[in-house]
PATORKOL-792391 format. One record per residue (C-alpha): x, y, z. Coordinates in steps of 0.001 Angstrom, whole numbers, plus 500000, padded with zeros to 6 digits. Layout:
BEGIN
XYZ;...
! end
This chain:
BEGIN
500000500000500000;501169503940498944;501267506017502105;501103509533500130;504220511466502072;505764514823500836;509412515007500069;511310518046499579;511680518833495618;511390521784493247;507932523227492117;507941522984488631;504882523116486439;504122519863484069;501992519282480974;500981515370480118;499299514576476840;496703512078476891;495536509158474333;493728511832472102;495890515061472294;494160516586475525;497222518139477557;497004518021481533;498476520567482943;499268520775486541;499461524495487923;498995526056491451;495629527744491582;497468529336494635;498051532838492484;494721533173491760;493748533346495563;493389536538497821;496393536935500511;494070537937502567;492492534506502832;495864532600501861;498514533271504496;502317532153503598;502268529532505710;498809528714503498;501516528762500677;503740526184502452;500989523796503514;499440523997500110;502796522581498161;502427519047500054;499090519567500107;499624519412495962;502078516695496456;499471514287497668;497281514968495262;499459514324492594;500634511159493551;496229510361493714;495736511844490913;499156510112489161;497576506588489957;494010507647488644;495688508517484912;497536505344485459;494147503374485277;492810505959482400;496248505677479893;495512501566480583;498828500642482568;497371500104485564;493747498019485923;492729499536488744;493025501843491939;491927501189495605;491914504834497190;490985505003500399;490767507332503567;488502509304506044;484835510554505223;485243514053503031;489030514163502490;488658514856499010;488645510873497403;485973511290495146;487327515174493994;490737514033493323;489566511316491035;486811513149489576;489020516071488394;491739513947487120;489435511916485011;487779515427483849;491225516597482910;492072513511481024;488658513691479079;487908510096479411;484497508137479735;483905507530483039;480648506363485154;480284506314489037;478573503502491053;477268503519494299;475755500110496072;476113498270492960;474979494639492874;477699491836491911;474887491244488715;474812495074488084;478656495362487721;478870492458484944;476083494425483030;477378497672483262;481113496382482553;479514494464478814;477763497522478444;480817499916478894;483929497375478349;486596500584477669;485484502897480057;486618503608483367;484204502882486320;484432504472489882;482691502306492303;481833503993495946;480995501369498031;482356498079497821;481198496783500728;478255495443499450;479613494130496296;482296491805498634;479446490305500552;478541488957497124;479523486370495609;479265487381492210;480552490507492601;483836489237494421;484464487035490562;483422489724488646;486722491797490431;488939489709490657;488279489072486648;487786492385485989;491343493578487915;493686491187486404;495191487928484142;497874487267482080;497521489524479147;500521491649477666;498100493677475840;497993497527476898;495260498048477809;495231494543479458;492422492186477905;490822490756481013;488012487865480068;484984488143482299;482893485046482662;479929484499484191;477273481130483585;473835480202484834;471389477538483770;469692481031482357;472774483245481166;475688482110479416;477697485946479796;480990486243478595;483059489426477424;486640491659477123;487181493948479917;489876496723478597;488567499702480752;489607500005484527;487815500159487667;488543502943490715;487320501980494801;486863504793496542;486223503761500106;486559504779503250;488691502158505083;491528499988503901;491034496517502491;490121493812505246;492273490750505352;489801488129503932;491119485969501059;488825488224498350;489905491593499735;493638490635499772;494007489233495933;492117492673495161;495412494602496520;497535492221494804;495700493085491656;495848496986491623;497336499950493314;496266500657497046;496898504240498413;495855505714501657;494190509687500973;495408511449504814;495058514977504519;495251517021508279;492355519340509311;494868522169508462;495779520687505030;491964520244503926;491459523944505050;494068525353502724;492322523015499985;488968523909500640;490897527630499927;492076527043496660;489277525484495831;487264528510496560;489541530335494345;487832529208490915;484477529601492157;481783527134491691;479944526352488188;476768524690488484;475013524101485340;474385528095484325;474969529095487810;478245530060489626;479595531526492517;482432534001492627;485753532905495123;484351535457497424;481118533863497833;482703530089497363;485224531451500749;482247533024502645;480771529290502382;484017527520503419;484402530030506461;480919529384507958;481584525470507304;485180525871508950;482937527790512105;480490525283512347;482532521981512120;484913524027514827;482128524147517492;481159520840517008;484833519310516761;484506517530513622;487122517315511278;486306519213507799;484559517924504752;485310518711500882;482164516565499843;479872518790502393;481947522019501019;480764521267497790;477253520246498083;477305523763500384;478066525505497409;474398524128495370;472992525473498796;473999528749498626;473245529086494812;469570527411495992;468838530428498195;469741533052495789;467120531170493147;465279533032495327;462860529455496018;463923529138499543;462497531065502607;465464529923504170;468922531690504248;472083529723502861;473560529239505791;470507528164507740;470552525585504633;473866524814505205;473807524344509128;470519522194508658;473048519500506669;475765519873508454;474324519503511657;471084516894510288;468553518856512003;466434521567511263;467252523996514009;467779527741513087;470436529968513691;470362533630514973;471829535797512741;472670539037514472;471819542708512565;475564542921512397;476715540093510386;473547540650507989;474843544599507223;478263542709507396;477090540241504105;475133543205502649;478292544940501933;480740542297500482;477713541096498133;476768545091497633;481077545374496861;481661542517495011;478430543302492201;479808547001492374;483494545335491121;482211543408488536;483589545354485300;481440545153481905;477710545651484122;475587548819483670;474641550279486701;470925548827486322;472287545568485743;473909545845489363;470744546918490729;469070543762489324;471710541953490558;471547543154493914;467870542816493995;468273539076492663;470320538105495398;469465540235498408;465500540782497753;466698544470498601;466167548021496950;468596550235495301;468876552837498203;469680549774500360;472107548762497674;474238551906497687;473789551870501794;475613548790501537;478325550012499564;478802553486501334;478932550873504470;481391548896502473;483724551694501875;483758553215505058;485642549968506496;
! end
């Protein structure tokens, strides 16, 4: 098993080309980020924070170029598994589908249906309780082909089905806890690449940063790195009064919740939506007059900034996401100013 560890080495910037021409690059998104909200020592964290990262997202294009079968990545709840691989398989341009809770019967269908394509299964638990599921793998991962990508026969008879096909694609675990030491589980790490994902509280913080510092793109909406930051500071407040370790999945899925609430569908604020999933409950919190004048004029500042808009466009801006007048829009920017 890979324990990702950081080594000194130079910071240098590197292009790949994949199968069909696309290029990967790798690049710090650290310039793009405020100092304000990324301190030096952010900096420092964030270059073995990148480190890691590249090592998980090295074994993921492994799978995709076809010299590796597979990938077992594993590690604690929300410490950025499923983002790593997702991105890297973005970047590479490849087919890819996700599975969660798939039957043993599922995967052979899915893996005739798609036989080049890379699959990302999320829970594998289930699948190892059953019996066809645990063939299916170990066919799936591995035999004695020289081809690249490996051919990999997958078999699988009934007195109804006679199923039999060429695997050539790869298949990615992302799972929460390291393989077990049952006789199924151990020829699966035998088979592919295990790595452990162990990023600190302070390491996922500085992430969570940079990736605030692209915004958010959802479908035709987005969020600005302001407004992706605001989001990742409440989360960092919440999780630090009830002494749980950060989450990149919940950061994320915080994001669709703040661009929810300025739909304008919700009676609820953002972060009312946000502290209902973090903390599974409904309960409200008080937001004092302060920290509502406070939001007022960052939001009232940031549309203000935003070259290219007429000055009615801001206004309908600021109405769309505040509810508010125009008076109260240039309130909140004389407030703004006067910090």
């Amino acid at each position: 098993m890979t324990q990702l560890q950081t080594y000194e080495q130079p910071r240098r910037r590197k292009v790949r080309r994949g199968p069909n021409g696309l290029q990967w690059a790798r690049s710090s998104h650290i310039s793009h980020f405020s100092r304000a909200e990324l301190t030096p020592d952010d900096v420092d964290v964030y270059a073995g924070v990148e480190r890691k990262l590249d090592l998980a997202k090295d074994a993921v294009i492994g799978v995709a170029e076809g010299f590796s079968t597979g990938l077992y990545l594993w590690g604690g709840g929300g410490t950025a598994k499923s983002y790593t691989v997702d991105q890297a398989l973005r970047l590479q341009g490849v087919e890819f589908h996700i599975h969660n809770s798939i039957t043993g019967r599922a995967l052979i269908d899915v893996l005739r249906k798609y036989p080049d394509d890379i699959h990302v299964i999320e829970d594998i638990e289930s699948l190892l309780k059953d019996s066809i599921g645990r063939r299916v793998l170990r066919s799936a991962l591995w035999s004695q082909s020289k081809a690249k990508p490996m051919r990999r026969p997958v078999m699988h008879s009934t007195h109804k089905d006679d199923i039999r096909f060429i695997f050539r694609g790869g298949i990615i675990i992302v799972c929460n806890h390291n393989l077990g030491k049952s006789a199924i589980e151990q020829a699966i790490g035998t088979r592919i690449r295990v790595i452990h994902m162990d990023l600190s509280a302070t390491e996922l913080l500085v992430l969570m940063k940079t990736i605030c510092a692209d915004g958010y793109k959802f479908g035709r909406d987005q969020l600005s790195p302001q407004e992706c930051w605001q989001v990742a500071e409440f989360i960092r407040e919440e999780f630090s009064r009830l002494s749980r370790d950060l989450d990149i999945r919940l950061l994320i899925n915080s994001f669709k919740d703040r661009l929810f609430w300025r739909s304008g569908v919700p009676k609820s604020h953002w972060k009312d939506l946000v502290r209902a999933r973090i903390r599974k409950t409904v309960a409200v919190g008080y937001r004092s007059r302060r920290e509502v004048t406070a939001e007022e004029a960052a939001i009232a500042m940031e549309i203000y900034s935003q070259a290219g808009l007429t000055l009615k466009q801001k206004i309908d801006a600021w109405n769309e996401r505040t509810g508010k007048s125009q008076g109260a829009f240039y309130r909140a920017l004389n407030r703004s100013r006067a910090k």
